[in-house]
PyMOL CGO cylinders between C-alpha atoms (Angstrom):
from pymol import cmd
from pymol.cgo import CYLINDER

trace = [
    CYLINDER, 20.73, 8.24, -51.22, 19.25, 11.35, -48.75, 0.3, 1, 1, 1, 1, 1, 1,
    CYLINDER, 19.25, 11.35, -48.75, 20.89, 10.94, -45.82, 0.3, 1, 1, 1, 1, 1, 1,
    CYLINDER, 20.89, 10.94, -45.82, 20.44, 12.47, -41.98, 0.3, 1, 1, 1, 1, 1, 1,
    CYLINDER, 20.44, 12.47, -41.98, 23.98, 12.63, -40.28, 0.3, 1, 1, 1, 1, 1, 1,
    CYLINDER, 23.98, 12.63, -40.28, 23.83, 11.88, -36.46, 0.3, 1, 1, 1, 1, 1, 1,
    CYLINDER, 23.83, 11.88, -36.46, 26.69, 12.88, -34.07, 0.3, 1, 1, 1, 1, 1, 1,
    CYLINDER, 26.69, 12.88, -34.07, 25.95, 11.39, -30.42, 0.3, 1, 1, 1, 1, 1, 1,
    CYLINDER, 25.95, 11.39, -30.42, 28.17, 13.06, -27.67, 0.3, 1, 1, 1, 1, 1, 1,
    CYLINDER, 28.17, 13.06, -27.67, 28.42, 11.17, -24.66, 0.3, 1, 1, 1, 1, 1, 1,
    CYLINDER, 28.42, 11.17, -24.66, 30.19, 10.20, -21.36, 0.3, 1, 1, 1, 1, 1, 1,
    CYLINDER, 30.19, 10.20, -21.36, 30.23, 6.25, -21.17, 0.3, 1, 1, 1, 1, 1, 1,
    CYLINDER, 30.23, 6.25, -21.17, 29.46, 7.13, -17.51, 0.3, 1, 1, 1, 1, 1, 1,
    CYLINDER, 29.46, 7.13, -17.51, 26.77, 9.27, -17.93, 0.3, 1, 1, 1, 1, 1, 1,
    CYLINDER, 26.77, 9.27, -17.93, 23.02, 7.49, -16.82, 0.3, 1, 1, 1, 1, 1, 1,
    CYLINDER, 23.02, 7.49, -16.82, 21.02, 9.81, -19.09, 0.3, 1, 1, 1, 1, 1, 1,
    CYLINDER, 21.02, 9.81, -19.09, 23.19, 8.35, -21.70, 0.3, 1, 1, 1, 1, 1, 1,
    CYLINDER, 23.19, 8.35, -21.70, 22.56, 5.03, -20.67, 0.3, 1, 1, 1, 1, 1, 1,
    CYLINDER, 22.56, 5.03, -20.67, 19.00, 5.83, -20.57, 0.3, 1, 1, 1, 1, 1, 1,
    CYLINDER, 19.00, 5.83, -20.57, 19.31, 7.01, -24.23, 0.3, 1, 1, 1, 1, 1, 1,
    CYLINDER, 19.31, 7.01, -24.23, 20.15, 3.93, -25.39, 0.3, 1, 1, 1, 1, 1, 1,
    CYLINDER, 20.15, 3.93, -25.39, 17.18, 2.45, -26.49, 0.3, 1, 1, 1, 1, 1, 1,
    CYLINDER, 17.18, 2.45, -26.49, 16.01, 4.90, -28.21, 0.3, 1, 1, 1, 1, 1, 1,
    CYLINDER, 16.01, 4.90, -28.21, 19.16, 5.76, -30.34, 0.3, 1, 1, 1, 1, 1, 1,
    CYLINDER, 19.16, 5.76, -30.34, 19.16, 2.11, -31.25, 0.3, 1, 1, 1, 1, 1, 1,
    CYLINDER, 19.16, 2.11, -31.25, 15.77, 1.72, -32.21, 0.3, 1, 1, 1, 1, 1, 1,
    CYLINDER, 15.77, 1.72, -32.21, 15.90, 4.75, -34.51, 0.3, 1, 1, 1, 1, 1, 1,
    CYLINDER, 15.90, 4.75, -34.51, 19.22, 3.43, -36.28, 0.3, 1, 1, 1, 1, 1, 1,
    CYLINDER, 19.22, 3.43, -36.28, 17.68, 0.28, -36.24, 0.3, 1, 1, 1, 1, 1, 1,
    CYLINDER, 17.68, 0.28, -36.24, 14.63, 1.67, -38.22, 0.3, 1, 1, 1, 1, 1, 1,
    CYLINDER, 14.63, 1.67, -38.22, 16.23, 3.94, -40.36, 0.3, 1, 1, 1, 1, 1, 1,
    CYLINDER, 16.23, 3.94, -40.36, 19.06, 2.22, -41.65, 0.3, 1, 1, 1, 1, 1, 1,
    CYLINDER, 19.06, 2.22, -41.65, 21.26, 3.30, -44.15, 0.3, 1, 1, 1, 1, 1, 1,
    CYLINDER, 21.26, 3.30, -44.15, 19.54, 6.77, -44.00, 0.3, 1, 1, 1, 1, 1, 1,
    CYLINDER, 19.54, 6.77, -44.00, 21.30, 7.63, -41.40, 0.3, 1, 1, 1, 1, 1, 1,
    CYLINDER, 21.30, 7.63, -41.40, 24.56, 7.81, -40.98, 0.3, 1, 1, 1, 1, 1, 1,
    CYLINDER, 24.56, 7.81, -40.98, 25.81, 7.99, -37.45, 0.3, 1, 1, 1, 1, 1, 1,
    CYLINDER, 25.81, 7.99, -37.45, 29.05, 7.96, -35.02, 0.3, 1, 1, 1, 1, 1, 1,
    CYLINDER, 29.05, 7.96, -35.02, 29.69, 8.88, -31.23, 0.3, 1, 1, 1, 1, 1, 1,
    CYLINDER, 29.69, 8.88, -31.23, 32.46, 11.01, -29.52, 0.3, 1, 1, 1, 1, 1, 1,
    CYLINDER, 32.46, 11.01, -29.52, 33.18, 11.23, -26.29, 0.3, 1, 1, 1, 1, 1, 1,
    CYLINDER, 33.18, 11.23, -26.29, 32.19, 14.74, -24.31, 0.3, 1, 1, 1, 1, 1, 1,
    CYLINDER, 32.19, 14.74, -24.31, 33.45, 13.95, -21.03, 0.3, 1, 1, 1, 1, 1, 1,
    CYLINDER, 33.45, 13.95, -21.03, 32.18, 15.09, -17.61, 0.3, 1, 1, 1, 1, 1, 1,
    CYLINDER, 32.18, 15.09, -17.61, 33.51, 16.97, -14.85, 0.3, 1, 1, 1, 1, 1, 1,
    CYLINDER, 33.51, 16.97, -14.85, 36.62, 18.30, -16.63, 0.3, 1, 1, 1, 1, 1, 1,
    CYLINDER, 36.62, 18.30, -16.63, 38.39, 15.36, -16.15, 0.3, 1, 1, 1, 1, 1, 1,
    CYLINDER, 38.39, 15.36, -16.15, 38.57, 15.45, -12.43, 0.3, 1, 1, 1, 1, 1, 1,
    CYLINDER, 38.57, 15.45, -12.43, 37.13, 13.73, -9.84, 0.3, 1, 1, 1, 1, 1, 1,
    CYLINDER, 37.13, 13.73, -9.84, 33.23, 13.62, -9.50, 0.3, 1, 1, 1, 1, 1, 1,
    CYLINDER, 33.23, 13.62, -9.50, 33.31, 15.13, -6.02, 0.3, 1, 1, 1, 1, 1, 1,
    CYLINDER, 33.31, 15.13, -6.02, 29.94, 13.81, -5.11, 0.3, 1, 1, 1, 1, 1, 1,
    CYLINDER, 29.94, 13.81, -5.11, 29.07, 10.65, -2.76, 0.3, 1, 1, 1, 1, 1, 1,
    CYLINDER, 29.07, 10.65, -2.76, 27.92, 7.19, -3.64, 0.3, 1, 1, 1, 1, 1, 1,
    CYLINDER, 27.92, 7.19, -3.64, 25.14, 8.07, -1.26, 0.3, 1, 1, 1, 1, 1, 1,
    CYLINDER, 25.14, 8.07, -1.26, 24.14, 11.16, -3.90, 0.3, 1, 1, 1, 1, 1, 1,
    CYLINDER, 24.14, 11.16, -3.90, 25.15, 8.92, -6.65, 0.3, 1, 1, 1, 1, 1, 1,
    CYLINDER, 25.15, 8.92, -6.65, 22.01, 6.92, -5.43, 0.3, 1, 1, 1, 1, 1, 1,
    CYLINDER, 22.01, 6.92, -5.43, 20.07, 9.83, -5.19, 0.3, 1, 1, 1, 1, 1, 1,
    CYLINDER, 20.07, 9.83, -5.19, 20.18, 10.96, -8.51, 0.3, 1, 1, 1, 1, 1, 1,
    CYLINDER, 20.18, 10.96, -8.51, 19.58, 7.37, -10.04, 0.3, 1, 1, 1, 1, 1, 1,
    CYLINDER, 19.58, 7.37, -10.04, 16.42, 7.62, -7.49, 0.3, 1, 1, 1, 1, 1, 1,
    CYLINDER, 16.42, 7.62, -7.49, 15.56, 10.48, -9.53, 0.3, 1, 1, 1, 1, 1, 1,
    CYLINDER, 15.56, 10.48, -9.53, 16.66, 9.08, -13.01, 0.3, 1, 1, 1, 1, 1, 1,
    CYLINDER, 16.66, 9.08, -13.01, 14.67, 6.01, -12.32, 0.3, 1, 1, 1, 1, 1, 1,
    CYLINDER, 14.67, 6.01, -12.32, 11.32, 8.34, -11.33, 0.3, 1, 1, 1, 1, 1, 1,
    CYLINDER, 11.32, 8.34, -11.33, 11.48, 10.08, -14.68, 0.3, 1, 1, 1, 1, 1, 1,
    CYLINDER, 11.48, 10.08, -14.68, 12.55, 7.09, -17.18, 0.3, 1, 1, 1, 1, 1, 1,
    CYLINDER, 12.55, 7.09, -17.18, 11.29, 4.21, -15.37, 0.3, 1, 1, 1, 1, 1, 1,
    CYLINDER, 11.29, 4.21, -15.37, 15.05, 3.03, -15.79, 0.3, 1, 1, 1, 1, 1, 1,
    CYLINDER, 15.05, 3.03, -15.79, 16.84, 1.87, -12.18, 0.3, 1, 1, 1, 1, 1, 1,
    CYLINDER, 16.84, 1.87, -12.18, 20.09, 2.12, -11.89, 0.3, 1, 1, 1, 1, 1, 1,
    CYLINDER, 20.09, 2.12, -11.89, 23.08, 0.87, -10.08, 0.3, 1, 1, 1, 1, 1, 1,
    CYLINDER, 23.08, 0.87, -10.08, 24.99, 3.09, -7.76, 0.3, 1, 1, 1, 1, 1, 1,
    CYLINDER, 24.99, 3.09, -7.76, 27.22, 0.09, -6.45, 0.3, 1, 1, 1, 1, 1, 1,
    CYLINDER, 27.22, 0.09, -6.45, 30.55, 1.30, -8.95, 0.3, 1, 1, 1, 1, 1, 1,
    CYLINDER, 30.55, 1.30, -8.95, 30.78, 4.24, -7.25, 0.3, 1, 1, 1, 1, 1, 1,
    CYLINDER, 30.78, 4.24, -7.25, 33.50, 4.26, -4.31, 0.3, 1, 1, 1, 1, 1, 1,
    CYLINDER, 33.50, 4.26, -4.31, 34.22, 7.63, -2.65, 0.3, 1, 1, 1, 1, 1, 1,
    CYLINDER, 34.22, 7.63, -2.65, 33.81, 11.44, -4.25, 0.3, 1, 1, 1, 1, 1, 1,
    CYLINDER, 33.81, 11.44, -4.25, 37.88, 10.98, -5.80, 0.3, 1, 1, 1, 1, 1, 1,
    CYLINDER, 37.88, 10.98, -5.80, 35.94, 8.95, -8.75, 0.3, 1, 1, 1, 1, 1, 1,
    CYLINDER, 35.94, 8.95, -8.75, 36.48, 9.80, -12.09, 0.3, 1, 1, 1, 1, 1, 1,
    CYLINDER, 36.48, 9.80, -12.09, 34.89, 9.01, -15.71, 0.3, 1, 1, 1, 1, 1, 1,
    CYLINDER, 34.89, 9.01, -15.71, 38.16, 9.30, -17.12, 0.3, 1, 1, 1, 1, 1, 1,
    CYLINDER, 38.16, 9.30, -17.12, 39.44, 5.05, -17.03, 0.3, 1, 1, 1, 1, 1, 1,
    CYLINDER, 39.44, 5.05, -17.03, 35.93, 4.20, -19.11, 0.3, 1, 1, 1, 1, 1, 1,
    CYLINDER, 35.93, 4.20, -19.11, 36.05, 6.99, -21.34, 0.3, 1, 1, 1, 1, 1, 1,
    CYLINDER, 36.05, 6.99, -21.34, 39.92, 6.04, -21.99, 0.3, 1, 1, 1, 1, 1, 1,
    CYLINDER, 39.92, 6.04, -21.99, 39.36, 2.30, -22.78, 0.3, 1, 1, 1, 1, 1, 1,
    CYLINDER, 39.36, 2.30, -22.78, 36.72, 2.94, -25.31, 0.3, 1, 1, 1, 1, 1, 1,
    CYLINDER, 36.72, 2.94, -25.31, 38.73, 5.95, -27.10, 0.3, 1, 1, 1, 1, 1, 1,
    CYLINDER, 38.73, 5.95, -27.10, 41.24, 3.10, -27.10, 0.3, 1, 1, 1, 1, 1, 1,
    CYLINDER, 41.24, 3.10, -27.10, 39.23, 0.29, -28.13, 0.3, 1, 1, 1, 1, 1, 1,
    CYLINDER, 39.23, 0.29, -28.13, 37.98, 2.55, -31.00, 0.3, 1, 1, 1, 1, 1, 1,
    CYLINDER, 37.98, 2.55, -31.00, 42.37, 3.40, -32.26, 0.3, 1, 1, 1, 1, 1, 1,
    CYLINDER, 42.37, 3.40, -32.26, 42.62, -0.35, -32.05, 0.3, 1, 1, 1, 1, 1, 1,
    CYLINDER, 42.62, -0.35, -32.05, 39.88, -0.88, -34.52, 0.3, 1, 1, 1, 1, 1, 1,
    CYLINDER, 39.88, -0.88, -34.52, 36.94, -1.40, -32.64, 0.3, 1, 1, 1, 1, 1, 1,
    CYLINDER, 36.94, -1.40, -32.64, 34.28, 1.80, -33.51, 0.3, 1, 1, 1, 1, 1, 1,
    CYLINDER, 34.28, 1.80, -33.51, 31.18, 0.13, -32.73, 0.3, 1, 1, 1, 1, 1, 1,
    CYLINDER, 31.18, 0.13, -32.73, 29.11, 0.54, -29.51, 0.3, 1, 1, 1, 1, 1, 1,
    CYLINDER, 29.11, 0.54, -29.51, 30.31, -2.66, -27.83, 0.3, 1, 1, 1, 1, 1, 1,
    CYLINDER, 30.31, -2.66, -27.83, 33.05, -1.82, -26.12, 0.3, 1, 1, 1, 1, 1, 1,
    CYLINDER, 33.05, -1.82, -26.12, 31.58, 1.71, -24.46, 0.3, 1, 1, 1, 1, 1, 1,
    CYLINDER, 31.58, 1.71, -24.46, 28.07, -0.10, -23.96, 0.3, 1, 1, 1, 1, 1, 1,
    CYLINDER, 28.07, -0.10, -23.96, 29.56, -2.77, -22.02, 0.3, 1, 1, 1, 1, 1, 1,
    CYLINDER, 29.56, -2.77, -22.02, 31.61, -0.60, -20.10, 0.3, 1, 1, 1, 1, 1, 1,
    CYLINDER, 31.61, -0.60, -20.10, 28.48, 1.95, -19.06, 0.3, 1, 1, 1, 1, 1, 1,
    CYLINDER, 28.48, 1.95, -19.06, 26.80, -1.32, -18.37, 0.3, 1, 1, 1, 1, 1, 1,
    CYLINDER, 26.80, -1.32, -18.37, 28.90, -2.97, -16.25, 0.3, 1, 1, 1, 1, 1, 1,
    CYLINDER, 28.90, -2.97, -16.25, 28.84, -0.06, -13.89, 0.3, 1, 1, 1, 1, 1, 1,
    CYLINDER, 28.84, -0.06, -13.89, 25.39, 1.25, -14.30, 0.3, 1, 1, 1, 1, 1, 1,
    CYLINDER, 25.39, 1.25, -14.30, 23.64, -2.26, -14.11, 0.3, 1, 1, 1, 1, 1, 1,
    CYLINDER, 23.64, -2.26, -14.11, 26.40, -4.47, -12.76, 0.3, 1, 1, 1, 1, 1, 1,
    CYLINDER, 26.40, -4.47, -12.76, 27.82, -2.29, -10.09, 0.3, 1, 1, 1, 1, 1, 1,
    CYLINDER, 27.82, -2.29, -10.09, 31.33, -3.09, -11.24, 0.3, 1, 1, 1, 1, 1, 1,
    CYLINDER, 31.33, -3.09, -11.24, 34.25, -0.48, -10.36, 0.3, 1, 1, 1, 1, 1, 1,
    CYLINDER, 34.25, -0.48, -10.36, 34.61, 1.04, -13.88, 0.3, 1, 1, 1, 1, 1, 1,
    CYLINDER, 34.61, 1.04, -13.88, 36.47, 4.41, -11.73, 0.3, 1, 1, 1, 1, 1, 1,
    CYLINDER, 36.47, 4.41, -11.73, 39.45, 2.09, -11.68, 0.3, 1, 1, 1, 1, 1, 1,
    CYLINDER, 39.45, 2.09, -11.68, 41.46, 1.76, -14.49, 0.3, 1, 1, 1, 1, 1, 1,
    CYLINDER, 41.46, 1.76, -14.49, 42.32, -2.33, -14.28, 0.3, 1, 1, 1, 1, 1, 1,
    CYLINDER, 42.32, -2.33, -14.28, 38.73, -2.47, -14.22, 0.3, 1, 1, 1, 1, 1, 1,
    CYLINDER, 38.73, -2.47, -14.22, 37.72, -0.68, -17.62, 0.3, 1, 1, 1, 1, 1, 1,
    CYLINDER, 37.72, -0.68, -17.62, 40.59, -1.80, -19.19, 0.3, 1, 1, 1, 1, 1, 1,
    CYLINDER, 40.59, -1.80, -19.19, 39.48, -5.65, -18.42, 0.3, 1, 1, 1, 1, 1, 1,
    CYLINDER, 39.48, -5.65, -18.42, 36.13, -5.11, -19.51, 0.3, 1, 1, 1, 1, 1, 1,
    CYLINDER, 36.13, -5.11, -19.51, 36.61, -3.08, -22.67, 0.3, 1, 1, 1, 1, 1, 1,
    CYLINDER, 36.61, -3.08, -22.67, 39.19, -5.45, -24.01, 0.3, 1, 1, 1, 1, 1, 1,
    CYLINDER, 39.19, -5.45, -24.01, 36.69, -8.90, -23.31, 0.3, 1, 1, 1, 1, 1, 1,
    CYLINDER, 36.69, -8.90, -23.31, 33.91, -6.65, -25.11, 0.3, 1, 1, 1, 1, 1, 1,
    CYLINDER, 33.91, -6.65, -25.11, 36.30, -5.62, -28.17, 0.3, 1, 1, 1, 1, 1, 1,
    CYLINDER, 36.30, -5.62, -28.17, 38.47, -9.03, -28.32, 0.3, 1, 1, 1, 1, 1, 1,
    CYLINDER, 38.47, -9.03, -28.32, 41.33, -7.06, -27.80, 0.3, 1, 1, 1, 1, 1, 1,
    CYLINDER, 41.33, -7.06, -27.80, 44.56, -7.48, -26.44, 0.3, 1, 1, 1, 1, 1, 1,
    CYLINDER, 44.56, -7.48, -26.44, 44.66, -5.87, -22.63, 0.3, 1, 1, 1, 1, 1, 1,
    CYLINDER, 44.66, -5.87, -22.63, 48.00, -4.90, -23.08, 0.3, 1, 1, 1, 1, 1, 1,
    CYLINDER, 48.00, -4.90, -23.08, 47.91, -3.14, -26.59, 0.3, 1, 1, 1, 1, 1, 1,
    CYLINDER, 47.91, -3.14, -26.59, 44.72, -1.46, -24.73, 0.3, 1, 1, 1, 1, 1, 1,
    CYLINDER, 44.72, -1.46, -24.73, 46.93, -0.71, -22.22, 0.3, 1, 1, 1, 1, 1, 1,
    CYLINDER, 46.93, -0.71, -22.22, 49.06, 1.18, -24.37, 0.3, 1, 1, 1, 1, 1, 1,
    CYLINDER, 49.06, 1.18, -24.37, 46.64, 2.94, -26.51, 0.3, 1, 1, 1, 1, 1, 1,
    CYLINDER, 46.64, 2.94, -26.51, 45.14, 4.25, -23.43, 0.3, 1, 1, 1, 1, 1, 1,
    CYLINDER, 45.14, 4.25, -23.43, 48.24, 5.86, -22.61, 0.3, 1, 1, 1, 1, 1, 1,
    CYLINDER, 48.24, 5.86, -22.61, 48.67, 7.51, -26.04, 0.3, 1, 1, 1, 1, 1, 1,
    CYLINDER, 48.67, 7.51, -26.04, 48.25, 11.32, -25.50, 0.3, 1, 1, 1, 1, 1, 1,
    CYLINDER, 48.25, 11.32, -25.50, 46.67, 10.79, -29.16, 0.3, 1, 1, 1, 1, 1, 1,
    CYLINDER, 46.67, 10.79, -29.16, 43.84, 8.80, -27.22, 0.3, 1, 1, 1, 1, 1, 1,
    CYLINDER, 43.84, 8.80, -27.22, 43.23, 11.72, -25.21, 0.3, 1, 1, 1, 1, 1, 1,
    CYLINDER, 43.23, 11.72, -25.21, 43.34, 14.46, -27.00, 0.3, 1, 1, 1, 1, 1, 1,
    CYLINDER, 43.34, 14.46, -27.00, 40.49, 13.23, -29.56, 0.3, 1, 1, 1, 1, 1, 1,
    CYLINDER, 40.49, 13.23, -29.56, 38.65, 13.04, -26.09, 0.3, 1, 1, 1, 1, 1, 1,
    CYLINDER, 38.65, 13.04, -26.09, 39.63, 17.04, -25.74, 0.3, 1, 1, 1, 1, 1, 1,
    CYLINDER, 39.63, 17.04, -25.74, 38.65, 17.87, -29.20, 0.3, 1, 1, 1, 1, 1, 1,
    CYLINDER, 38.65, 17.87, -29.20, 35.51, 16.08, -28.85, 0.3, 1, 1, 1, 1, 1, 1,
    CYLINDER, 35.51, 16.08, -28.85, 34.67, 17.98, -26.01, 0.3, 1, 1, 1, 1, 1, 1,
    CYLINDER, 34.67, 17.98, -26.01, 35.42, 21.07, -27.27, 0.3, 1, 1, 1, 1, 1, 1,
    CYLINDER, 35.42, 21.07, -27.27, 33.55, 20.64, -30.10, 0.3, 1, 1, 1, 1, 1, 1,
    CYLINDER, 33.55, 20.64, -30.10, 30.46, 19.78, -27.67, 0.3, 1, 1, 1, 1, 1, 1,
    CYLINDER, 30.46, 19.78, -27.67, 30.91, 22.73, -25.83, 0.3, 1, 1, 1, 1, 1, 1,
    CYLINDER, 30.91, 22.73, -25.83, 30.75, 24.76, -28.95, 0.3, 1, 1, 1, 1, 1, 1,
    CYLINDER, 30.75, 24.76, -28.95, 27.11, 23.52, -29.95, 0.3, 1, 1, 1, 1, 1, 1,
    CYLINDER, 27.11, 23.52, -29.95, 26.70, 24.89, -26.49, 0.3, 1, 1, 1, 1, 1, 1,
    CYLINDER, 26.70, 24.89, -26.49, 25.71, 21.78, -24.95, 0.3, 1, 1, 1, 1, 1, 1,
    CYLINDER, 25.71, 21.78, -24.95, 26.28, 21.04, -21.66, 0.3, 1, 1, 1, 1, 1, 1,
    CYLINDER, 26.28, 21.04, -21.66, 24.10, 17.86, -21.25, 0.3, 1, 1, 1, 1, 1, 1,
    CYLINDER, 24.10, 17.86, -21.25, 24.88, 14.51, -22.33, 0.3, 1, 1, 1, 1, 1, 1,
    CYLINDER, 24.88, 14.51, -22.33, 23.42, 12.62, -24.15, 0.3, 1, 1, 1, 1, 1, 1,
    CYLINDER, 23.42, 12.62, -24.15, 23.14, 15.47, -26.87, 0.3, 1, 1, 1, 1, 1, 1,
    CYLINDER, 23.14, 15.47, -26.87, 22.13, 14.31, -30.28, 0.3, 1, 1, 1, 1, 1, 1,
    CYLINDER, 22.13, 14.31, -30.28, 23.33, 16.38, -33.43, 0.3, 1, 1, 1, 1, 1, 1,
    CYLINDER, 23.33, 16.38, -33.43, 21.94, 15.64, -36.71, 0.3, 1, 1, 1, 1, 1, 1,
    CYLINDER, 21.94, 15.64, -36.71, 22.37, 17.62, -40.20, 0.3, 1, 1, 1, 1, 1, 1,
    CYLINDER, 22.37, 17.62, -40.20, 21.15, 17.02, -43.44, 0.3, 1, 1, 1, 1, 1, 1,
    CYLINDER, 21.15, 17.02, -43.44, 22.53, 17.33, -46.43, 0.3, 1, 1, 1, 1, 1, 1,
    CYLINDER, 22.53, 17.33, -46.43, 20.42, 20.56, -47.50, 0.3, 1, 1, 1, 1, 1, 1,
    CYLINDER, 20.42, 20.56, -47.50, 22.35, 21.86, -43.96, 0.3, 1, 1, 1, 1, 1, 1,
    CYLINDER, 22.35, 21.86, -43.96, 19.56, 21.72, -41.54, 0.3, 1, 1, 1, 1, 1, 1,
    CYLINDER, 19.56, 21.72, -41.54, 20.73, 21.35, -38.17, 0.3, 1, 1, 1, 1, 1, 1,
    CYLINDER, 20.73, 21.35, -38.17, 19.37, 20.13, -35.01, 0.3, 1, 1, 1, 1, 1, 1,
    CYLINDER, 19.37, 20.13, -35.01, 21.01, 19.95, -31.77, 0.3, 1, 1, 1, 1, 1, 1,
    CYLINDER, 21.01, 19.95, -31.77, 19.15, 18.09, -28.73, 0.3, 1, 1, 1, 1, 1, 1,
    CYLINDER, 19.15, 18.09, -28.73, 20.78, 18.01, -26.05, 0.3, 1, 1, 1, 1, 1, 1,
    CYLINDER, 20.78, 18.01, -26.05, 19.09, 16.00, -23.13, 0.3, 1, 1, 1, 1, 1, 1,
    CYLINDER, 19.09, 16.00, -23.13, 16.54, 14.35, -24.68, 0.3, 1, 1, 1, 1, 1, 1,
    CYLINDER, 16.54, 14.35, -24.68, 16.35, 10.91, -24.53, 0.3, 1, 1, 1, 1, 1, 1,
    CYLINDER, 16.35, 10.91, -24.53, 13.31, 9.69, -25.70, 0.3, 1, 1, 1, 1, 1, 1,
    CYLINDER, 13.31, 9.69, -25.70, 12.75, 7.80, -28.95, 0.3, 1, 1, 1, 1, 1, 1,
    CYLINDER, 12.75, 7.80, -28.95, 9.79, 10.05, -30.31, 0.3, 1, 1, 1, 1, 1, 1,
    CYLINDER, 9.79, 10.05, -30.31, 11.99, 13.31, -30.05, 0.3, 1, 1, 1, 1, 1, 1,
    CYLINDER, 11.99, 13.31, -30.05, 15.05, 11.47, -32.13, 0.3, 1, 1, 1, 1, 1, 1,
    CYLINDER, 15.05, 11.47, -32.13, 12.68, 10.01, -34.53, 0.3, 1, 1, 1, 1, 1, 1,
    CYLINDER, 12.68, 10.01, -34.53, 10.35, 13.76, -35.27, 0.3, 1, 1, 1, 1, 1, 1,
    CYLINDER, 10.35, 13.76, -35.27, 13.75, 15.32, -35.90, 0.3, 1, 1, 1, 1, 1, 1,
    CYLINDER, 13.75, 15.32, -35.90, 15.21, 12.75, -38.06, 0.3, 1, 1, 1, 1, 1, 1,
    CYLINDER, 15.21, 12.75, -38.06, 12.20, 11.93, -40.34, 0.3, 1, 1, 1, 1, 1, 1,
    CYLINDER, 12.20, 11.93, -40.34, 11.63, 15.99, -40.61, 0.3, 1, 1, 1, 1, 1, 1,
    CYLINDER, 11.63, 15.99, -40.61, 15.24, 16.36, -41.47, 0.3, 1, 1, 1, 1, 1, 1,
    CYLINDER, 15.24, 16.36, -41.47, 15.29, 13.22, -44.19, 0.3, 1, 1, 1, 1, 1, 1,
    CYLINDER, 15.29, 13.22, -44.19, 11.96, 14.44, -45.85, 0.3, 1, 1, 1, 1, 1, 1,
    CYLINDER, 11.96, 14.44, -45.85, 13.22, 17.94, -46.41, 0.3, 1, 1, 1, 1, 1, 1,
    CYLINDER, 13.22, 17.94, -46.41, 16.62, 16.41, -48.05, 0.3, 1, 1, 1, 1, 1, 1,
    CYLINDER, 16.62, 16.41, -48.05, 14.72, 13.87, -49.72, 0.3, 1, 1, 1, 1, 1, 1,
    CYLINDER, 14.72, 13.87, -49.72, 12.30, 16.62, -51.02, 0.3, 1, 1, 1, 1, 1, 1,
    CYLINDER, 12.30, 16.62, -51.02, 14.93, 18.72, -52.64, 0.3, 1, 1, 1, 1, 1, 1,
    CYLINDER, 14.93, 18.72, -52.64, 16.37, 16.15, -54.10, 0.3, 1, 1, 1, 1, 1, 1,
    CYLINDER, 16.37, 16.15, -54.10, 13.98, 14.87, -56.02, 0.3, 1, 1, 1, 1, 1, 1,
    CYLINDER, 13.98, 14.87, -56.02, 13.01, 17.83, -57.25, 0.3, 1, 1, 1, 1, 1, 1,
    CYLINDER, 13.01, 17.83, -57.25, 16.20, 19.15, -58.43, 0.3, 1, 1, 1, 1, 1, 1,
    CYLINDER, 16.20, 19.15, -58.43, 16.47, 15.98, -60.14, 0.3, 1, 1, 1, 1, 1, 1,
    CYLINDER, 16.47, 15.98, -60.14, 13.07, 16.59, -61.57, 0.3, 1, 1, 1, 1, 1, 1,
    CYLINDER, 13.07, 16.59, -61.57, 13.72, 19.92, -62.10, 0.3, 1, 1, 1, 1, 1, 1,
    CYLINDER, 13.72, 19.92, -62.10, 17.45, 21.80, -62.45, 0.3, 1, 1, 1, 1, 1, 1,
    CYLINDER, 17.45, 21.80, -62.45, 18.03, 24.43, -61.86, 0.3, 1, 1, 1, 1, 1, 1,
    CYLINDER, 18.03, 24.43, -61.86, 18.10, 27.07, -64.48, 0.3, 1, 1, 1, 1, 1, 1,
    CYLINDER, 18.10, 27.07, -64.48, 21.44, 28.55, -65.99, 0.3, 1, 1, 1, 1, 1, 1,
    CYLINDER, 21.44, 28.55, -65.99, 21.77, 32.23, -64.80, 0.3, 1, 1, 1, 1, 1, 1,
]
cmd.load_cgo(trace, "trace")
């Protein structure tokens, strides 16, 4: 079968990620086993600490919410020494313990973007990721502090920052007559879905005509 190959890099503390959401699951929802998909972490601010206010924090949801129509909550946020890194952590974990599905890192984004829970602290993320994967907190624990976990967290960035990206969500999908697309920022359903179905009728187009048709012996 032609398939379209979608690689979503993200921060599980990113809104425009969050914002995303709908429309990445609507188009995997839709195209189904034509496209084959996974998600890697590309995680903000280096790894250090925001260095913005919950007050801003506010201010750019205020924003966010003017351009989506999605409103979110500012309330995880505690003081500019916040970090992504905890959240990102316990869903790189989640995913060595066996657990490579969205649940764990949508439930963590929500809990802080919609819930207002503290996801910058570390017994925070690690409770809620290991309720949303059925995990044990402890063996969470100790995945988390795996350098392993990390460093697949540094190679996905790096790889991110080689497409050249520097906004998440960015979407990258490839066919298998190696088209390539990169979006990175878009978030709405309509952009995904023109890319994807151009991508899948070119594939499916050569394939059916090579089948039709080989190629002749030179």
């Amino acid at each position: 079968m032609t398939t379209v190959r979608l690689t979503y890099y993200l921060d599980v503390l990113s809104s425009w990620c969050l914002v995303a959401e709908p429309a990445l699951a609507r188009l995997r929802q839709e195209c189904g086993e034509r496209l084959a998909y996974d998600w890697r972490i590309a995680i903000l601010f280096e790894k250090q600490a925001m260095g913005y206010s919950r007050e801003t924090c506010d201010w750019y949801y205020s924003r966010t919410a003017s351009i989506s129509g999605t409103k979110l909550n500012a309330a995880w946020r505690e003081s500019v020494a916040d970090t992504t890194v905890p959240a990102n952590l316990a869903a790189e974990a989640a995913r060595t313990l066996g657990v490579s599905d969205d649940r764990v890192r949508l439930a963590l984004a929500r809990a802080a973007m919609n819930d207002g829970k503290k996801l910058a602290r570390r017994d925070v993320a690690t409770e809620i990721a290991a309720r949303a994967g059925g995990l044990d907190p402890a063996a969470l624990e100790r995945a988390m502090d795996d350098p392993a976990t990390m460093a697949r967290i540094d190679d996905a960035t790096a790889e991110f920052k080689a497409l050249g990206g520097t906004i998440r969500p960015t979407f990258v999908l490839r066919n298998d007559i190696d088209d390539l697309a990169v979006l990175s920022g878009l978030y709405r359903y309509e952009s995904l879905s023109a890319c994807f179905q151009e991508m899948w009728h070119a594939a499916d187009g050569v394939a059916r005509f090579n089948a039709a048709h080989p190629a002749p012996a030179d």
